[in-house]
C-alpha positions in Angstrom: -10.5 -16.8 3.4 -12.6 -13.6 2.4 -13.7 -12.9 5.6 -11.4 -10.7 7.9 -9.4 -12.2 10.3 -9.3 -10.3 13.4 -6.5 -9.8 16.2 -7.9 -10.7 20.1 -7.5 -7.0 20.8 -9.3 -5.7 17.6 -10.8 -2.5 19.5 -7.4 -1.0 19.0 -8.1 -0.6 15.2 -10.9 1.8 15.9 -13.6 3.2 13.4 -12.7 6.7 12.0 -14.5 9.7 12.7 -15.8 10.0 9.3 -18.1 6.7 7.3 -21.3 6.1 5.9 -22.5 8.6 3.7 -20.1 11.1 4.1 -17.2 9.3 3.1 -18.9 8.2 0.4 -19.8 11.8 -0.9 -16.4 13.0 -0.3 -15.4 10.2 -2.7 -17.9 11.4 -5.4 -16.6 14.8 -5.2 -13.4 13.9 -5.3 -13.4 12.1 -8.7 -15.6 14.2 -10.3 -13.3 17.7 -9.2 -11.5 18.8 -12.4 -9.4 20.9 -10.3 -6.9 18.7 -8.7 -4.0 17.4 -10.2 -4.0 14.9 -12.5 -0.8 13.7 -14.5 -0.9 13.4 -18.1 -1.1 10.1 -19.6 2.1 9.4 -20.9 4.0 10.0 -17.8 1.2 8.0 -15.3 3.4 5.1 -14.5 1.0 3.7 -12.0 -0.8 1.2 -13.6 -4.3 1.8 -16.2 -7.2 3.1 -14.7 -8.8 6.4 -14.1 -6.3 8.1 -11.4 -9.0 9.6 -9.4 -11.1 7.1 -9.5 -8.7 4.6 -8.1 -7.0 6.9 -5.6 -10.7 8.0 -4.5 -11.0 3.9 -4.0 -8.7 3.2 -1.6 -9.2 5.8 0.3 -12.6 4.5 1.1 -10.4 1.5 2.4 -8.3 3.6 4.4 -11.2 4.8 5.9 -13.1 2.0 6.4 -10.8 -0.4 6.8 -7.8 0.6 8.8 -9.9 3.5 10.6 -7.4 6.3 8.9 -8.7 9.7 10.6 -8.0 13.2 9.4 -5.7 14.2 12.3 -3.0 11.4 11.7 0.4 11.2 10.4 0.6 9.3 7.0 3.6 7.5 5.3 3.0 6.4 1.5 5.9 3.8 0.5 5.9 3.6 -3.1 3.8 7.0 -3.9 4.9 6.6 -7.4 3.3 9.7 -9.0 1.1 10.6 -6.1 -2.4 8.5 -7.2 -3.0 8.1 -3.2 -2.0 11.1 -2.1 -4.4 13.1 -4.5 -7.6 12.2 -2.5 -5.7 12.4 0.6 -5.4 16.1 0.1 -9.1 16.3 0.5 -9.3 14.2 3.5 -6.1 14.8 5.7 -6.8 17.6 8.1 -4.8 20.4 6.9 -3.5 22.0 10.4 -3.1 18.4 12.0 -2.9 15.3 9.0 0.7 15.1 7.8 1.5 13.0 5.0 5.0 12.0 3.7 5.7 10.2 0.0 8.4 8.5 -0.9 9.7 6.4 -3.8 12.9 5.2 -6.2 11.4 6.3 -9.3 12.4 10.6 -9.2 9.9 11.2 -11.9 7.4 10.7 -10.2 8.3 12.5 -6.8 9.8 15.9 -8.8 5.7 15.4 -10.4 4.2 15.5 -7.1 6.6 18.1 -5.3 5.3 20.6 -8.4 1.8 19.7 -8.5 1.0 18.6 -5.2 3.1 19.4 -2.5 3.4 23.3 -3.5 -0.6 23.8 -3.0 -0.3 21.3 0.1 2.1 22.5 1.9 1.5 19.4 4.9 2.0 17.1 2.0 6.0 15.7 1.4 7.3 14.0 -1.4 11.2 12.5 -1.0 13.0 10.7 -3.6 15.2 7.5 -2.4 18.2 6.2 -4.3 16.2 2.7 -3.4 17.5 -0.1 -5.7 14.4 -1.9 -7.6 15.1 -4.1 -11.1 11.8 -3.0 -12.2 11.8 1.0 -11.6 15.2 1.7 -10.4 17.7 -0.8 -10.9 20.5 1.4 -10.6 19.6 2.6 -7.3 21.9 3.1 -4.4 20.2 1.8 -1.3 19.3 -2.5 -1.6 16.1 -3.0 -0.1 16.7 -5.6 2.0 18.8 -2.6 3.6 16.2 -0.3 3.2 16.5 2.6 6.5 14.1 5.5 6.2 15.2 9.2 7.1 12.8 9.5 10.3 12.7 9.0 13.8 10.6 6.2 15.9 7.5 6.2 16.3 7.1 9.0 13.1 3.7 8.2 12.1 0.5 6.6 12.8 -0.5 4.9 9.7 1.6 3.4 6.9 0.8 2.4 3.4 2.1 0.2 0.5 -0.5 -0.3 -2.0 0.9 -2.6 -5.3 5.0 -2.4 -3.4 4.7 -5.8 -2.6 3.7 -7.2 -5.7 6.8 -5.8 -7.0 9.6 -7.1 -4.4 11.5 -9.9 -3.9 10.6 -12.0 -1.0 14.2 -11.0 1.0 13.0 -7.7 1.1 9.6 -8.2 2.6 10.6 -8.8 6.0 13.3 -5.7 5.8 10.2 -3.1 5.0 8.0 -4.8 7.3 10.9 -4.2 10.1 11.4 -0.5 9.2 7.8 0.3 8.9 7.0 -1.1 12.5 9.8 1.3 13.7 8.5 4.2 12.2 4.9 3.4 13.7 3.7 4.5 17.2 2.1 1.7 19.3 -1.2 0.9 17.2 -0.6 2.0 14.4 -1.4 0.7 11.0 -0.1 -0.7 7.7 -2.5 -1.0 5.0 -0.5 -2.9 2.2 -1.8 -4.8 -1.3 -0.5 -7.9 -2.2 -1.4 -11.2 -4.7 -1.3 -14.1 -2.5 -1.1 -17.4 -4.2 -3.7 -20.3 -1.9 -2.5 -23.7 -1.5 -3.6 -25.5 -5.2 -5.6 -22.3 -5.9 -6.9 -22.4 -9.5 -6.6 -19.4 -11.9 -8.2 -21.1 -14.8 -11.6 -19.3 -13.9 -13.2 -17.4 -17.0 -13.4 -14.1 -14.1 -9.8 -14.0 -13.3 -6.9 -11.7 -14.7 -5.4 -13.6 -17.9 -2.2 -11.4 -17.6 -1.8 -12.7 -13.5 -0.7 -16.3 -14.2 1.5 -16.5 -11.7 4.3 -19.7 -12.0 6.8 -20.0 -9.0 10.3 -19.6 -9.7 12.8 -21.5 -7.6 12.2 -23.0 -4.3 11.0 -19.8 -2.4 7.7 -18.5 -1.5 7.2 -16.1 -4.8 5.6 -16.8 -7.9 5.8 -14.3 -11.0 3.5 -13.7 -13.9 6.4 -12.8 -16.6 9.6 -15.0 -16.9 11.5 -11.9 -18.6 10.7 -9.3 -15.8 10.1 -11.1 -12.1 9.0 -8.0 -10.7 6.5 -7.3 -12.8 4.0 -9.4 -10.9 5.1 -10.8 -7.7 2.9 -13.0 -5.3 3.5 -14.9 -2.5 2.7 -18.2 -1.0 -0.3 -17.8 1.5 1.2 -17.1 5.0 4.2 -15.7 3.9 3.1 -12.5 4.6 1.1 -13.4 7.4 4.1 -14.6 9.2 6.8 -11.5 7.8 4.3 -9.2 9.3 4.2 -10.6 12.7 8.0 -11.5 13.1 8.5 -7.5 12.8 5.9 -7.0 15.0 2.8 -6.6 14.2 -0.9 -8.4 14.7 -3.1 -9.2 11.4 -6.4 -6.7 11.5 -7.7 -8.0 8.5 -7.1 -10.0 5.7 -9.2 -9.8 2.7 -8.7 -11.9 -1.1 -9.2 -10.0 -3.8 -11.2 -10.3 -7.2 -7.7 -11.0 -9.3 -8.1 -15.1 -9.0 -11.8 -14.8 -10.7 -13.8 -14.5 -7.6 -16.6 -12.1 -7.4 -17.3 -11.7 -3.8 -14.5 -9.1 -3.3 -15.0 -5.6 -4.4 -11.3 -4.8 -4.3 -9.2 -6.2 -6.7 -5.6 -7.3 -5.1 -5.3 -8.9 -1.8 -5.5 -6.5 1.7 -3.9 -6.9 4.6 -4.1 -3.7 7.6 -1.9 -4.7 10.4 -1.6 -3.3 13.8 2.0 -2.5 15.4 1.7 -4.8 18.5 3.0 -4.2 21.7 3.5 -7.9 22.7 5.8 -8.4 19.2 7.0 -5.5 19.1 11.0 -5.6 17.7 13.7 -3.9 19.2 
């Protein structure tokens, strides 16, 4: 299962113009620049880790995964307090890359609107009454109504890194829906995710002792904390899989992550990039 599972038509997700060594210097000078913004401790709501370092992870991934080039039009679901959109700053193109951020928690966007979208002025940040138990659970909008403030066809590439893992699974197929909207033909979503194989074990020594994961009802989700779901949410193997292509789109790649103990991964959650199909593409 840890090697990528490609569409017929995988020439549509295309290499980006920058790789190799460049990228990877870009990355080193991005976590080691004490100049960009960094949120202090006790309001980095993200998850533990160092915040450059992490954000200057994935977009290595972006890059080399999902071909993300410096011209395109980003939308971050779930920017929380901006730990993607810090290194995209020093990748997007400034004249050309847009990026748009949004999220339910309003910390977190008034953060990034101070610290990073008034130096970046190509970079957005908008705050959605979204209704989450977890980080807004007095929230206006349910997400299995979730509709997004832009038009068709809005952006290129789309990304929900650790939303997933914090949804229930009648909202999956909602976002999947309203993201392939707001994509142009071929575009992408990178998303994170814990997927749960069929008798998977998680006893290994190597995997996460705070990830074990116990389903919860008859559905597809399983949850690591009985007193807060959302904590930790994974899904059955092929749930995903098979939300993503009911709301049109093909599977680009598919990739298990080091979480479950195994140590051929680099990445630690589950990826998925997935193309926005023309033949399933949803009306």
């Amino acid at each position: 299962m840890n090697s990528p599972v490609l569409i017929k038509d995988a020439e549509r997700l295309k290499s980006a113009d920058i790789g190799g060594e460049r990228l990877s210097a870009l990355q080193k000078t991005i976590t080691r620049n004490r100049f960009l913004p960094v949120p202090p401790e006790e309001e980095n709501f993200v998850g533990d880790g160092d915040y450059l370092s992490i954000g200057s992870e994935f977009l290595g991934y972006f890059v080399e995964m999902a071909g993300l080039n410096e011209h395109e039009r980003v939308l971050d679901i779930g920017c929380g307090i901006g730990r993607m959109a810090v290194p995209l700053t020093q990748y997007l193109d400034p004249a050309r890359g847009q990026y748009v951020g949004i999220d339910p928690a309003s910390p977190g966007i008034q953060w990034c609107t101070e610290n990073i979208g008034s130096v970046y002025p190509n970079f957005r940040f908008m705050h959605l009454d979204i209704a989450n138990e977890l980080y807004n659970p007095d929230g206006y909008i349910r997400g299995s109504e979730i509709a997004l403030p832009f038009a068709n066809g809005s952006f290129d590439f789309a990304v929900m890194t650790s939303v997933v893992t914090h949804l229930p699974a009648d909202e999956i197929e909602p976002y999947f829906r309203e993201i392939s909207r707001l994509l142009e033909l071929g575009g992408r979503l990178f998303l994170s995710a814990f997927v749960v194989e069929p008798d998977q074990e998680q006893s290994s020594n190597d995997a996460d002792a705070r990830l074990e994961f116990q389903r919860m009802g008859d559905g597809p989700a399983w949850h690591a904390y009985e007193t807060s779901p959302l904590a930790a949410v994974a899904f059955d193997d092929g749930f995903i899989d098979d939300a993503l292509q009911a709301t049109g789109f093909e599977i680009a790649l598919k990739k298990l992550g080091h979480w479950r103990g195994e140590t051929g991964s680099g990445h630690y959650q589950d990826i998925f990039v997935a193309v926005k199909s023309a033949r399933g593409r949803q009306e």
